[in-house]
N, C-alpha and C positions, 0 to 999 in steps of 0.2 A: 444448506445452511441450517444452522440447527441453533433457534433464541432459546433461550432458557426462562422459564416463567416468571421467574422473580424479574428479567430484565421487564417485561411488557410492563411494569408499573412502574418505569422509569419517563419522562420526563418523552412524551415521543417526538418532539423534534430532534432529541439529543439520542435518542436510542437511531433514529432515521439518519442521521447522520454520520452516527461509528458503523452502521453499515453500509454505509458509501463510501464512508473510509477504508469498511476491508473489504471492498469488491475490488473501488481503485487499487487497491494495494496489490489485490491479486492481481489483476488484469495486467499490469507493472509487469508483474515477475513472468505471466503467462509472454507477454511479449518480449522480455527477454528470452525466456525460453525456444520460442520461436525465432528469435535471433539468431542465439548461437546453435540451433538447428541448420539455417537456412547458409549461414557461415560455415558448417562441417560439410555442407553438402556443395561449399565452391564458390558459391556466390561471390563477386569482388564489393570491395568498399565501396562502390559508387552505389551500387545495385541494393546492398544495403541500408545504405542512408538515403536511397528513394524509397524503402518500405515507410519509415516514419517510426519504424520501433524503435522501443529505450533501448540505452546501449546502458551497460552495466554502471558506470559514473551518472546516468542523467536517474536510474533505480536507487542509488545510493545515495542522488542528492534530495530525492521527493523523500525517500523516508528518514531521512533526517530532521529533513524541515517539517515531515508531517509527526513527529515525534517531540519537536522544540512545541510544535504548535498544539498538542493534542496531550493536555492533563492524565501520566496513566498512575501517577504516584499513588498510592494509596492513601486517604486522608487521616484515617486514624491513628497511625503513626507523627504526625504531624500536629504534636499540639504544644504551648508557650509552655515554658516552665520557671 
């Protein structure tokens, strides 16, 4: 992971945070990944849903919700006129 200097002078519970956001976010995708690995290689339905990994709808509903929930608009576009 690679911060960019001008982020460190941002606000660090808020900089600690969007990087929790993108580890879980990856982590998400790695375990689907690992999913539909473990599914080409045979695995049945049951055996899958004892791993506990996201299935591709439970990936698409956290980053939605974590998109509704997480400010990425740009502000300066955003002014009353």
């Amino acid at each position: 992971m690679k911060v960019e200097s001008a982020e460190l002078h941002r606000d660090s519970a808020q900089l600690a945070g969007e990087i929790l956001r993108l580890c879980q976010k990856a982590a998400n995708r790695a375990g689907l990944a690992l999913r539909k690995q473990l599914e080409e290689a045979g695995l049945d339905a049951a055996g899958l849903a004892r791993t506990g990994l996201p299935t591709e709808a439970d990936v698409a509903r956290q980053e939605i919700v974590e998109e509704q929930d997480y400010d990425t608009e740009p502000q300066s576009w955003l002014r009353s006129v």
